[in-house]
N, C-alpha and C positions, 0 to 999 in steps of 0.2 A: 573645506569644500567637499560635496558631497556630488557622487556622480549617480548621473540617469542612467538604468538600466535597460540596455537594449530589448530584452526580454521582453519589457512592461510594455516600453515605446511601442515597438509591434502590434501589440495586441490593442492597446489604446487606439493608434493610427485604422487597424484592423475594425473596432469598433465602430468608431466614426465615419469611415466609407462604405459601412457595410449598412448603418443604421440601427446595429443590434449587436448585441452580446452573443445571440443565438445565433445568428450568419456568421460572424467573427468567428467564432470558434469551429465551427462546421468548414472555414476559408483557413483557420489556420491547424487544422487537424486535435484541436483540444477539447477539452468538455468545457461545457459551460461555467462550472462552476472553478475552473482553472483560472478561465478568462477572466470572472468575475474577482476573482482573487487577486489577480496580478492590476486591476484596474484600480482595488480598494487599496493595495500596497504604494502603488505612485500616488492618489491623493493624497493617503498616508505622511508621503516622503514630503512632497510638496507643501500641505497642509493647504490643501485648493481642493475644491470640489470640482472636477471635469465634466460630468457627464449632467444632463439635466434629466430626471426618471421620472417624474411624476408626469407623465404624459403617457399616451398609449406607447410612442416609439424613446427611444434616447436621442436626445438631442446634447452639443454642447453647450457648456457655458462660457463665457466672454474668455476665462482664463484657459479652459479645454480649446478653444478656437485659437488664443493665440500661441500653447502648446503643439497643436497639431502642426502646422508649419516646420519648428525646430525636428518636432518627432517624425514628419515625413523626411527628411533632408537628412539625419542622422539615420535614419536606416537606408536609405537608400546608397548614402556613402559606404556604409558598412558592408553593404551586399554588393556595391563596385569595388570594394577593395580583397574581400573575398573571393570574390569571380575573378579576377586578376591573378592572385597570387594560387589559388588551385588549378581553375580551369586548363585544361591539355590546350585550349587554342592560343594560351596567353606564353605559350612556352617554345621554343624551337631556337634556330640560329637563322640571320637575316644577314644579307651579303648587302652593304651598301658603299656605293663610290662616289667621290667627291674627289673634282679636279683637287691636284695638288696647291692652287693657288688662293683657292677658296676652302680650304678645312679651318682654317681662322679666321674669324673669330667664332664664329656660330657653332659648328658641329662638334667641337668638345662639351660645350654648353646640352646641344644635344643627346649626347651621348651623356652627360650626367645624369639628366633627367632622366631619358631610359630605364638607366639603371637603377633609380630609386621607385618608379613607378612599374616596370616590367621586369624584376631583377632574377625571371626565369627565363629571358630573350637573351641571347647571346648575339652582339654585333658585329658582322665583323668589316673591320673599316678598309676599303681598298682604296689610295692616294692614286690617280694618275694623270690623265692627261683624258679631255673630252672624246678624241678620235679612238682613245681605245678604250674607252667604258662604252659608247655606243655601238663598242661592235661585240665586247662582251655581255651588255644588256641584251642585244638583238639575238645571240649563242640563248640566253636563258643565265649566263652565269652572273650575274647580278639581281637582285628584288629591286631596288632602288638606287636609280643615279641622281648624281647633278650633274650640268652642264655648263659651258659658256658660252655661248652662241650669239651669231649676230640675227640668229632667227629664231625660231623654234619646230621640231616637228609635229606628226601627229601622235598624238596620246601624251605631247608634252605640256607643261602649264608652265609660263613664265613666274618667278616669285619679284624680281627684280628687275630693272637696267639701272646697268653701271658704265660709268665712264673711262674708256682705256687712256689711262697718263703715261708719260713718260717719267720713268727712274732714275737714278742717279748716286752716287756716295757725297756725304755731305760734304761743299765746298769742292766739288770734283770739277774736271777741269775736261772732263772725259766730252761732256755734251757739243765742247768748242769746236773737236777737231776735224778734221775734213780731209781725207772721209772718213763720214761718222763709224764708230766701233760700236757694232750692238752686239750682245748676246742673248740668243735663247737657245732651247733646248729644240732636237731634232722634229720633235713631235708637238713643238706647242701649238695649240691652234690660232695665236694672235703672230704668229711670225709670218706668214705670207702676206696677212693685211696690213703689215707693219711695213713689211719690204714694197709691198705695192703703192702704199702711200707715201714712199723714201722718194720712190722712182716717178710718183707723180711730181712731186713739188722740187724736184732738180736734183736732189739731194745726192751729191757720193757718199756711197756706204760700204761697210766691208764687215762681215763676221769676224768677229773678236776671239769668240769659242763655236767648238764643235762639241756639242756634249747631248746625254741625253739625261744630266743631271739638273736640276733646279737647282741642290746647292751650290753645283761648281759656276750655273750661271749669276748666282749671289755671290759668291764671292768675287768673281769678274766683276761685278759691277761694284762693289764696294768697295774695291781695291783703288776704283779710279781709270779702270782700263776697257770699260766700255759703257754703254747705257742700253736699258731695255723697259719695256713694257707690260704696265699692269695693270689689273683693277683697281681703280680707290679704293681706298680703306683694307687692302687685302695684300699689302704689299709688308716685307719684314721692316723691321722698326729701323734696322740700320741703312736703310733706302729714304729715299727724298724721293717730293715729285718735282720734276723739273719744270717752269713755268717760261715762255719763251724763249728764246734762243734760236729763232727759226725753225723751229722743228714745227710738222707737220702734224694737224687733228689727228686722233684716233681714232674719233668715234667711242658710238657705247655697246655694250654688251649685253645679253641676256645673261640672267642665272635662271637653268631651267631645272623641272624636277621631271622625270619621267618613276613612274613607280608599275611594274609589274604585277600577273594576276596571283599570283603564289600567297600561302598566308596571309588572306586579305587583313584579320584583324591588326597581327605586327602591323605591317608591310602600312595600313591605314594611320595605325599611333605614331608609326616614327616620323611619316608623311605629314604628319598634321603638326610635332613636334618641329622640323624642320620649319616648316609654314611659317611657324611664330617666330622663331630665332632670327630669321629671315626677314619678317616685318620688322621687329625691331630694330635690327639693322639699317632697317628706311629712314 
């Protein structure tokens, strides 16, 4: 198998939009008889004849027309993949947060692909909680957050709603008892609507943990000695969701994106990468 020369593609491509050998070369700073060279090399290669001369202008031929297509699309790739990998704007360090509860499944996915398409962007990933990444976004110390929200702000864009479930360890016995043991962490933003909706529907409840860890609230609950609240699909594998028992709706939740003015080109790809992981997701 025999590969096409970017060199030729160019000036071919070059040819053809311009209408001439003589503008091409003039549009891509060579002589004309450069151009002409590199035009008679690809027919050459191909054993096609591209270009149609016998008229005042050059026109293509059926085979030059359906070459030009591939040959516009392989350069143009060539020259985005170029521009990526030198360009100063495609390079720097980008701060972005994602609640602790949603970095799975998506954002490692994310972040792989970064790294194959940007692999001069340095990410760097901060785990927390929605209440303190919107007040470190609103400091400047973040480019790009996500959120959970049961709303959204301004400058933010929803990507999702999701359904808050209740958790569980499988076959636990935790959901029965009364009053209910929940645990979360000090700072989660679903434990006030959680407790609020405890306190509407009659419900005794009591905090199981005081923690301001997620793991130590995983392990509470997988232990059997409490139950808590999560998004679908974003819960650890050794969690159930619990399906009746008297427990009280949740409701659903936003996943929002807020992205900062800094570095717009990053700060836009990772934005846009996020986007899709995120749909698929749906």
């Amino acid at each position: 198998m025999r590969n096409l020369d970017l060199t030729t593609l160019r000036s071919f491509a070059a040819v053809a939009q311009s209408g001439g050998v003589t503008r091409a070369a003039g549009f891509l700073n060579l002589t004309q008889s450069a151009v002409s060279m590199q035009i008679k090399r690809l027919e050459e290669m191909l054993d096609q004849q591209l270009l149609d001369r016998t008229g005042r202008g050059v026109t293509l031929t059926p085979a030059g027309a359906q070459l030009l297509t591939y040959a516009q699309k392989m350069v143009e790739l060539n020259d985005e993949a170029y521009g990526r990998l030198t360009d100063k704007g495609w390079e720097g360090e980008i701060r972005l947060g994602v609640p602790v509860d949603i970095v799975y499944p998506a954002i490692p996915q994310v972040l792989q692909r970064m790294g194959r398409t940007h692999p001069r962007v340095k990410i760097q990933l901060v785990s927390s909680f929605t209440r303190v990444l919107k007040a470190q976004f609103a400091r400047g110390e973040m480019d790009v957050i996500m959120t959970t929200e049961t709303g959204v702000e301004a400058g933010g864009e929803t990507l999702l709603e999701v359904p808050m479930r209740w958790f569980g360890a499988p076959n636990g016995q935790a959901v029965r008892l009364r009053p209910l043991r929940i645990a979360f962490a000090r700072t989660c933003g679903f434990r006030e609507e959680t407790m609020r909706r405890l306190d509407a529907a009659g419900l005794d409840w009591e905090l199981a943990v005081d923690s301001d860890s997620e793991t130590t609230i995983d392990a509470t609950v997988s232990a059997d000695l409490a139950v808590t609240a999560r998004l679908e699909g974003h819960s650890a594998s050794y969690l159930i969701p619990i399906d009746g028992c008297g427990l009280p709706e949740l409701g659903m939740q936003k996943i929002n994106l807020y992205v900062g003015s800094g570095q717009p080109a990053i700060t836009h790809a990772l934005s846009d990468e996020i986007r899709q992981s995120m749909s698929a997701l749906a």
